[in-house]
N, C-alpha and C positions, 0 to 999 in steps of 0.2 A: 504494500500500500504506500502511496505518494501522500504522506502527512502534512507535506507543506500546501496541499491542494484544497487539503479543511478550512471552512470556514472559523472564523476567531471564535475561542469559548466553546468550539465541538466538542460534546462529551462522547465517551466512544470506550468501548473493551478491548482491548491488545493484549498482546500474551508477554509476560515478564521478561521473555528475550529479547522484546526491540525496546526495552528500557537501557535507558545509555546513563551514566553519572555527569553532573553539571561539570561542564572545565573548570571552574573556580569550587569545586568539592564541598561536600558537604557538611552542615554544620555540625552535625553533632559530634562530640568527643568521644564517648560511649554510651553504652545502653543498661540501666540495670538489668540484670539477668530476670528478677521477679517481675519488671514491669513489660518486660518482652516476653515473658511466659502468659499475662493476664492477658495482655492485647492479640497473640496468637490464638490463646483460648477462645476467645471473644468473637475473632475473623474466622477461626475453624468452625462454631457453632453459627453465625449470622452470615457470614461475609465480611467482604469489606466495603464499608456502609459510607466512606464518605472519598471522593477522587485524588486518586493523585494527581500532582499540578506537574506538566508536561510541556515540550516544546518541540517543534520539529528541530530536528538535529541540524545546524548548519551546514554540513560537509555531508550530508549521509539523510536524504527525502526518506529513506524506508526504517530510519528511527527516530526515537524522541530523547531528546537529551529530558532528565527529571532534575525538576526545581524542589518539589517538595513531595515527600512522602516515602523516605527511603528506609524505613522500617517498617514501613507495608510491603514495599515491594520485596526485603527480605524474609518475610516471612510467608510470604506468598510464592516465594521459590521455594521455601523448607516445608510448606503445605504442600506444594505439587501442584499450585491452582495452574488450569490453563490458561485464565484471561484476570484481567484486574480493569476498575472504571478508572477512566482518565481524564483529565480534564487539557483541551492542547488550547494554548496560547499563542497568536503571530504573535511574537515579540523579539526587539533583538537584543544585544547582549546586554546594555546596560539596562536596559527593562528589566529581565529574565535575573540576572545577579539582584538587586533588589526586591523582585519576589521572591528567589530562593531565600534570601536572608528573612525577609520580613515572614514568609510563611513558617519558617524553623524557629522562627524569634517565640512564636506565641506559641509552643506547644508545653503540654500542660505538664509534663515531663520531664522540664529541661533542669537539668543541674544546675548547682550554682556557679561553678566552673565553666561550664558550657553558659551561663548567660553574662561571666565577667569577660572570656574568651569573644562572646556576641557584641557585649559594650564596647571592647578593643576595638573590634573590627567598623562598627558604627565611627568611635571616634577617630579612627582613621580618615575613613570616608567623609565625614565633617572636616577633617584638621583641628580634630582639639575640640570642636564647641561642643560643651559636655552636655549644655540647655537641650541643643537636637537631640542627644545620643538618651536624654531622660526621656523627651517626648517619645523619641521612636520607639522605646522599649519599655515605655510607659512603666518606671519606675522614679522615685523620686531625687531629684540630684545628689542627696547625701548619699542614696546607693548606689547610685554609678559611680560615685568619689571611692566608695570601700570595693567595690567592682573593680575597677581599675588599681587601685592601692594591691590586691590581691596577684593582679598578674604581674608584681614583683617575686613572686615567691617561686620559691623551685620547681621543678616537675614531681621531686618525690614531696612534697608541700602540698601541693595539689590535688597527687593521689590520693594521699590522708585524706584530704576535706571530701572528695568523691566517693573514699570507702566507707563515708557515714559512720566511722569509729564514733560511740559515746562519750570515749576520753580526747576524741581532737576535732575543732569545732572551727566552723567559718573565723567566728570572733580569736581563735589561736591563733592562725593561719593569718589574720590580721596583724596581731600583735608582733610576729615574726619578718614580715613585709620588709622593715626598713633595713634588716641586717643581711650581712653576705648570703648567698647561699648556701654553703659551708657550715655558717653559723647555724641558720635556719636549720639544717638537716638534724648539725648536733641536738640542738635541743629540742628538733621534735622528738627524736627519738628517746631523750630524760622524760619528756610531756609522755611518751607513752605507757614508758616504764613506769615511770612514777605517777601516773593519774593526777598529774599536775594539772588543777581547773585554770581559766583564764586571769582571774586574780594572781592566785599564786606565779603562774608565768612571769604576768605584769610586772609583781614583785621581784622577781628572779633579775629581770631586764634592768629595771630601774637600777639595781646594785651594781650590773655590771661597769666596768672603767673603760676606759679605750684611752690607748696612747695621742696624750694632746699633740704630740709631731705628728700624727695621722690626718691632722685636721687642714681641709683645703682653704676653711675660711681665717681672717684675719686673728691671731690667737692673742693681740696683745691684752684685751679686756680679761683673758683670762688668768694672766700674771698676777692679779691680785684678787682672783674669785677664791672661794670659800671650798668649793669643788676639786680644786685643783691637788691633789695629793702632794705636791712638792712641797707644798707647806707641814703637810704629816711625816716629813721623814724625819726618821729620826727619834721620834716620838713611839711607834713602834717597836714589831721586833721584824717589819715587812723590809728587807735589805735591798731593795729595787730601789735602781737612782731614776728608773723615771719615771717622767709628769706626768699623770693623769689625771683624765676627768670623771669625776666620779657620780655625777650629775648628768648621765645618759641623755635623758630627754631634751636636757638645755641643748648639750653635743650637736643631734639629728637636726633640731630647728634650725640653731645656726647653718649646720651644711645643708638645708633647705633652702634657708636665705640666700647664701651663696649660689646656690646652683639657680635660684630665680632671678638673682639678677642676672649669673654670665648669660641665661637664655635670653632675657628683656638686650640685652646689648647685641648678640647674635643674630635676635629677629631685627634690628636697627640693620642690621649689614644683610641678612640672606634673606630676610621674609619669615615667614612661616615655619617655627620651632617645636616639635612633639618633643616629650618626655621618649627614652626607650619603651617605660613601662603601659607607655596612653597608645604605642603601634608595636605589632607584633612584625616579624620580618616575612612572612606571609603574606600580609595584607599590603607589602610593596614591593618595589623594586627598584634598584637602582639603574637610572637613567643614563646612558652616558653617548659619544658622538656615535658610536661605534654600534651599539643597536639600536638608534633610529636614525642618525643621518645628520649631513651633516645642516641641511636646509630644516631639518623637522626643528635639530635641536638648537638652532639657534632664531629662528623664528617665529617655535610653538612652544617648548618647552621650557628653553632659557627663562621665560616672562610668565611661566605659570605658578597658579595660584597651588597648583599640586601638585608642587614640585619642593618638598621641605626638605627640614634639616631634622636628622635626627641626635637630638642628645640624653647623652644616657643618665639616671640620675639610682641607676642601682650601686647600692653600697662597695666602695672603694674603685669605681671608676666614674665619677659624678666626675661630670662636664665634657665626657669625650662627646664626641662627636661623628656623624655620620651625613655628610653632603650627599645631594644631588637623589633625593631620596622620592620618585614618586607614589602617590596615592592614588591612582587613577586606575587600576588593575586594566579596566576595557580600553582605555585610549593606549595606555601602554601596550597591548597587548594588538589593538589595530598598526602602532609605530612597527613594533616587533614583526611583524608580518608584513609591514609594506617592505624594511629592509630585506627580508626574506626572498619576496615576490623579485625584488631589482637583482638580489644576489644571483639567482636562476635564470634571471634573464641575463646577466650578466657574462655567464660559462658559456652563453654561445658567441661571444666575443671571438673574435678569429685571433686576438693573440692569447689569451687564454687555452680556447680550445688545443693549439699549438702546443701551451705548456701543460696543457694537460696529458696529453702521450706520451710526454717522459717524468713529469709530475704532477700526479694529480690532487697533494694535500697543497702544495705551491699556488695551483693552479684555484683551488677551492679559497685560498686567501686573497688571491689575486680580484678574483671576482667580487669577495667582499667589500675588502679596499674600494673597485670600481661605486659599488653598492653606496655607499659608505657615504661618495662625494654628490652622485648622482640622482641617488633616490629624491623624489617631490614630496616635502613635506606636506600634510593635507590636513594634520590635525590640528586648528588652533588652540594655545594654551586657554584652559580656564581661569576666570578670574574668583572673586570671593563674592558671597550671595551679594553684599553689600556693593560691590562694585559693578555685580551686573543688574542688579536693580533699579542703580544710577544710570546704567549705560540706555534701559529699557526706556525708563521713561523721560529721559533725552531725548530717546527716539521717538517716544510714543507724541511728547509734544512737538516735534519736528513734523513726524507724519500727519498730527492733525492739523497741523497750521499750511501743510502741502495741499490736503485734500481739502480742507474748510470749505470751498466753491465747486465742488466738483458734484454733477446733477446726476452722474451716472450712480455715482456713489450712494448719494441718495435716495436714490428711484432702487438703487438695491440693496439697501436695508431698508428701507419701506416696506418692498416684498417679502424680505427675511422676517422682519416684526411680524406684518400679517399673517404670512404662513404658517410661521411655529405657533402664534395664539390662536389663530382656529384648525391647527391639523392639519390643513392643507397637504398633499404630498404631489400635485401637477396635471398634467394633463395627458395624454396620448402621444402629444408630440415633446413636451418640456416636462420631464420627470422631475421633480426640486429634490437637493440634495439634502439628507436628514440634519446634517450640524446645522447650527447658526451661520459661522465662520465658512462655513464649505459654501453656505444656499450663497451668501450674499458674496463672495470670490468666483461662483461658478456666475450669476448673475451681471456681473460688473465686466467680466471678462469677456464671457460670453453670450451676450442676450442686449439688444437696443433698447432703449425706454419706451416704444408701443407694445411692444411685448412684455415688458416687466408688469405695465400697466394694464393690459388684458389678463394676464397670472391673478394679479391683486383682487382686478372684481372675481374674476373667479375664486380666488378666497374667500373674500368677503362672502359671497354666495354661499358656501360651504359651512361658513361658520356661522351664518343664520339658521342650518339646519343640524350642526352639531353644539356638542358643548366646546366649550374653549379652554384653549391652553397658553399655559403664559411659559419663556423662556428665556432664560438672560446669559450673556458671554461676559467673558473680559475681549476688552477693546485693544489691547496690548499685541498680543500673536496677530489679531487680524490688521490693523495698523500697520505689520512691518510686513506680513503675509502681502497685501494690498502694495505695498513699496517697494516690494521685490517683485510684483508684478507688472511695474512700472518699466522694468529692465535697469539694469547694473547701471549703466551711465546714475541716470535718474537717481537712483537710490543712494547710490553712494555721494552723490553731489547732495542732495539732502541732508545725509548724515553728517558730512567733513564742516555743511554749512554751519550745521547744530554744535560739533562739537570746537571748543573751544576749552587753554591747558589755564586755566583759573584752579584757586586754593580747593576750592569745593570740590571740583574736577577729581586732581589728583591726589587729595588724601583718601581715596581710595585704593591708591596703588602702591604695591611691594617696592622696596629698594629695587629690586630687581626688573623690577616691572617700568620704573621710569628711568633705568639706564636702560632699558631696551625703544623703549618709547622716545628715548633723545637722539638715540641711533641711527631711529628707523626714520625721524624727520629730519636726520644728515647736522641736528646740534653739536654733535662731535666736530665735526669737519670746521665747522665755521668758526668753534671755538679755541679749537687747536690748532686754526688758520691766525688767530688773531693774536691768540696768546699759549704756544707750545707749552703741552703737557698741562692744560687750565682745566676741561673735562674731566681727566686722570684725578684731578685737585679735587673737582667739585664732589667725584662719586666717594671719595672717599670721608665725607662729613655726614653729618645724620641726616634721615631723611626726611625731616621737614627744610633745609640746607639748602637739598639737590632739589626739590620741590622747589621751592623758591628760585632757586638760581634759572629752572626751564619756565619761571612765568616771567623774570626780569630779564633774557635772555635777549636781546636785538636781531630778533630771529621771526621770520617770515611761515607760519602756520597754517595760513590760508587752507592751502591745498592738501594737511594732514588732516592726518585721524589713526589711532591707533589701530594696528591689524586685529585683534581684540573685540573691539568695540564694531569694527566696518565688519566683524563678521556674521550680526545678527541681521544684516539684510543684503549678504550676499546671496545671490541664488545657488539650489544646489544643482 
């Protein structure tokens, strides 16, 4: 069967063999044994009573890659069932990854592991904003804070918490977070032995000391704390000359503090700073010229909003660091495959082919290399909501100040209004399109104002004889939808009119984003024309600095606009 041939939402029986696993895999960590035996029991006695969520496979019409329900479908191979209900989706990848997670997010089943492991992955996909990552997993921000706090902790940490030990508990597993792993390990294993509760832990912690030269933050305020054991020597019979702090808790904050500000100063220079513990190394990858190109990555990527910095803030390497770090799993993953696509085309290069009869791993580099310089970057960077919010409705008042007079436009949202409030759906020869957005694009496009106008009494008609329905859109998509129907010239002269590099403008954008944005309007040139190495100067001061210096800049804007910003009403 050709599954890409279904209509969207087709529910349908297939047999567990053209069940395929999502490429971005599935959520779950593991499954208790007891509650995979109840839900078996359940499906062997009834079925299985509710779909799984499904997709036609990209590469492969005769299966369905599955988004959600892969403990049904396991247990429906260990039943021996022939068919299972489905539920298939047109969707494409960034759809499809978003339902897999969202559908696996709310199962009733989920560990508490598997939902801090879900929060990680959420805060990824945001960059940090933990606000979303509550909404989306509709918990309350204090527990996305102890969720995240958790995926500091080991894998044998986590086990414990997952094997429902009575003697080792979320709240332990907590209390252990801020210390090495090593340490972590030790004393879960005391906590098991010893039936050590969460207080007593606490207590345990609190005693312990840590060598004050361990410490990354500024240690002179501690030269005369009370904490400091340098002042106890002596006084015992403890023969150790050195300092410690013996006030644990004060220790972690301050190297808290420290590690918030080196982040606050790094996102001033790179953009966008995760914690290691807020992104898992799964949930990205690193970006570099070499797997997307070199047109992608300095055109789309360079200047993207997800494209961060990873620094780590787990105990005794707090502030390293990890550049060029993407969050974008699908666009990296579309970069990743266009380089691919040029590298194959590449090996039929006739000097290539040449080096490939006497070398063909030579020759397999050679092509990449080729790949490398050549390939068309196509995917523009993302900006942050905030910034494409701004870009939208730029647009949006640019477009309505474009069309304000235009009768066409009119005459078809007149017909769109009428239609959808009485039901209306066309006639014999003008079938009306069911959106808002679609009737009055397909109308404006296609159809002159005597026929718009004949459509309407025909409505009107119609809906004297039904009831009525009322229908509302956002005016945003169809605005720039409308703008790019105008063709590229048009559209883009519209937007470059609209945008203009004002304060308000650009504190929306990354350091990085507005040394890409000086670049691409040739500010460099002009200013390292006037004053050698003066750009170099500018980008390295903070970025309210570099901001300011491209609005006082004696530089000719007219004809710009960020690649970014001109990409919401480019055609595709």
């Amino acid at each position: 069967m050709n599954f890409s041939q279904l209509e969207d939402g087709a529910a349908i029986n297939v047999s567990p063999s053209v069940l395929v696993d999502f490429k971005f895999g599935n959520k779950r960590r593991n499954r208790p044994s007891k509650d995979y035996d109840q839900i078996k029991a359940s499906i062997e006695a009834q079925g299985i009573l509710q779909n799984l969520v499904t997709r036609p496979h990209p590469e492969d019409d005769t299966k369905l890659e599955l988004l959600a329900g892969y403990g049904r479908k396991d247990i429906a191979i260990d039943l021996a069932l022939v068919e299972v209900p489905v539920k298939v989706l047109m969707v494409d990848d960034r759809e499809a990854y978003l339902i897999h997670m969202a559908e696996n997010i709310h199962r009733t089943d989920l560990s508490t592991v598997d939902l801090a492991m879900a929060a990680q992955e959420y805060n990824t996909m945001f960059a940090g904003d933990r606000e979303a990552v509550a909404k989306e997993i509709n918990k309350p921000l204090k527990q996305v804070n102890e969720l995240l706090e958790l995926m500091k902790c080991s894998e044998k940490v986590l086990k414990a918490v997952e094997d429902g030990n009575n003697k080792f508990s979320f709240a332990h597993a907590l209390a252990l977070a801020p210390f090495s792993h090593k340490a972590q390990e030790k004393l879960l294993d005391i906590v098991l032995t010893q039936g050590w509760t969460v207080k007593e832990l606490k207590l345990q912690l609190g005693s312990k000391q840590t060598p004050i030269k361990s410490a990354k933050f500024d240690t002179a305020e501690c030269n005369a704390c009370p904490h400091n054991t340098y002042h106890q020597m002596g006084l015992l019979d403890d023969v150790s000359t050195e300092a410690k702090c013996s006030k644990i808790s004060c220790f972690r904050e301050k190297t808290q503090e420290w590690v918030n500000g080196l982040k606050a100063t790094a996102e001033e220079r790179f953009g966008k700073v995760l914690f290691l513990s807020e992104s898992a190394q799964k949930d990205r990858n690193t970006v570099t010229v070499e797997q997307v190109g070199e047109e992608q990555f300095t055109n789309g990527c360079s200047s993207c909003e997800k494209r961060v910095v990873i620094m780590s803030d787990a105990a005794g390497s707090e502030g390293e660091i990890s550049e060029s770090q993407c969050i974008d799993k699908i666009c990296f993953g579309k970069c990743s495959a266009m380089i691919g696509k040029a590298t194959e085309e590449a090996m039929s290069d006739p000097t290539v082919v040449a080096i490939a009869k006497k070398d063909p791993e030579k020759a397999k580099k050679l092509a990449k290399s080729k790949a490398v310089k050549t390939s068309k970057g196509q995917e523009v960077g993302s900006m942050s909501n905030v910034a494409e919010d701004a870009h939208k409705e730029l647009l949006r008042q640019a477009a309505a100040g474009f069309f304000a007079n235009d009768k066409m436009l009119s005459g078809a949202m007149m017909l769109a209004a009428t239609a959808q409030a009485t039901g209306f759906k066309g006639n014999a020869k003008h079938k009306l399109k069911s959106g808002f957005d679609d009737l009055i694009l397909d109308a404006y496009l296609n159809m002159d104002m005597p026929t718009m106008q004949g459509l309407m009494l025909e409505a009107i008609a119609h809906g004297l004889k039904n009831s009525e329905r009322m229908n509302h859109s956002s005016s945003v998509s169809l605005l720039l939808n409308l703008l790019k129907a105008k063709g590229a010239e048009t559209a883009k002269r519209v937007a470059v009119d609209a945008w203009k590099p004002t304060e308000q403008t650009l504190k929306h954008y990354t350091t990085p984003q507005l040394i890409q944005l000086a670049k691409d309007a040739k500010l460099d040139e002009a200013m390292n024309a006037k004053e050698k190495g003066s750009f170099a100067k500018l980008t390295k001061g903070k970025k309210a600095d570099l901001a300011q210096g491209i609005i006082e800049a004696d530089h000719d804007y007219s004809e710009f606009a960020p690649s970014w910003y001109l990409a919401h009403v480019k055609p595709k």
